[in-house]
C-alpha positions as CSV (number, residue, x, y, z in Angstrom):
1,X,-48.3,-51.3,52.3
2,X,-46.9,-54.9,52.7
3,X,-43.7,-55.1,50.0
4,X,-43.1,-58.7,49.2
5,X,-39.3,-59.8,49.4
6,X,-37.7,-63.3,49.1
7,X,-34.4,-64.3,51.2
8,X,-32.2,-67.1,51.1
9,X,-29.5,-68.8,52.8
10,X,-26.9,-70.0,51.2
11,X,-23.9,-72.4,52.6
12,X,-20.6,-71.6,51.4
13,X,-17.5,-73.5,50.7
14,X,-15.3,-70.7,49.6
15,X,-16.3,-67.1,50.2
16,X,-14.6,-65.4,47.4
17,X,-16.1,-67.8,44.9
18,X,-19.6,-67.2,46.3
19,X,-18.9,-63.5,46.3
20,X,-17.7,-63.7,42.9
21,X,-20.6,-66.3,41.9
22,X,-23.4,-63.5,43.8
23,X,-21.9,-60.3,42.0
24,X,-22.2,-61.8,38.6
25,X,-25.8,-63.2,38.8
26,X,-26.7,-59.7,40.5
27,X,-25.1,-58.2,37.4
28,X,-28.4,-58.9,35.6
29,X,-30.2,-56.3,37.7
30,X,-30.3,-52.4,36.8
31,X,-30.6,-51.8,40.4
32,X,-29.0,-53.9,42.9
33,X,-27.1,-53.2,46.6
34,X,-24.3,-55.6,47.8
35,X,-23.5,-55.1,50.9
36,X,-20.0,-57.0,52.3
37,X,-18.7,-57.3,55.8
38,X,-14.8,-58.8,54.9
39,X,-15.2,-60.7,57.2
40,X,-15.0,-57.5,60.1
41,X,-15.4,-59.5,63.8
42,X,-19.0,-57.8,65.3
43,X,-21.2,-59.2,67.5
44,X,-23.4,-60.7,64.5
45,X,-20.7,-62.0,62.5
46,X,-22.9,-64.8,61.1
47,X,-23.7,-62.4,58.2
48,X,-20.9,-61.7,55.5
49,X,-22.7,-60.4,52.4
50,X,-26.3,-58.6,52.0
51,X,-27.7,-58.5,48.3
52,X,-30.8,-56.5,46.9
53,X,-31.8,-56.9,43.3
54,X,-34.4,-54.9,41.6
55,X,-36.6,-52.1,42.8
56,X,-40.5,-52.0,43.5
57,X,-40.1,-48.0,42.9
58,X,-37.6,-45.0,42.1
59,X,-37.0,-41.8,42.3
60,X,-35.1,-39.5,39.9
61,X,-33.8,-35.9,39.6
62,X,-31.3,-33.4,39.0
63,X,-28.0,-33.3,40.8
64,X,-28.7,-30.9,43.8
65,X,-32.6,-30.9,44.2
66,X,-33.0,-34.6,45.4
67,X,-33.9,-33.6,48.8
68,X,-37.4,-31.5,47.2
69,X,-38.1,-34.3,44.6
70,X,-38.2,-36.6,47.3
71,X,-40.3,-33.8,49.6
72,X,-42.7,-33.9,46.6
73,X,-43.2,-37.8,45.9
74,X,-43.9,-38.0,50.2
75,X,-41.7,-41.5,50.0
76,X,-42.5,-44.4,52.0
77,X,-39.6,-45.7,53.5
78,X,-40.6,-49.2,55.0
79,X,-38.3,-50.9,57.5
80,X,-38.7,-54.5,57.6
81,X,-37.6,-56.6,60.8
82,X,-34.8,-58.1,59.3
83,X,-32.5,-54.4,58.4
């Protein structure tokens, strides 16, 4: 199963305004991830912020039985090369 994604990279001439700028057009989104660094010195540095918007699929349950919904559904977790 091949799941289609876009990615962008996006120059920056102020962080917190792009941050600011990213958060409010990912508002938009039901479902969305944003993932931020602040700036934490690691080998790969070159990456500050990671943002997901949307979902292809979900999953939903009651508090405390997640872990047998999700044994039922037999999820496919894809890893792509880039996580």
């Amino acid at each position: 199963m091949t799941i289609p994604y876009n990615t962008a990279l996006f120059p920056h001439a102020s962080l917190g305004d792009m941050k600011y700028k990213v958060l409010n057009w990912v508002n938009r989104f039901s479902i969305f991830c944003f993932l931020d660094n602040n700036r934490y010195p690691s080998s790969d540095s070159s990456i500050e912020v990671l943002v997901a918007a949307g979902a292809i699929e979900t999953i939903s349950g009651s508090s405390g039985n997640m872990p047998a919904t999700v044994e039922r559904r037999k999820v496919l977790v894809v890893w792509s090369p880039w996580v």
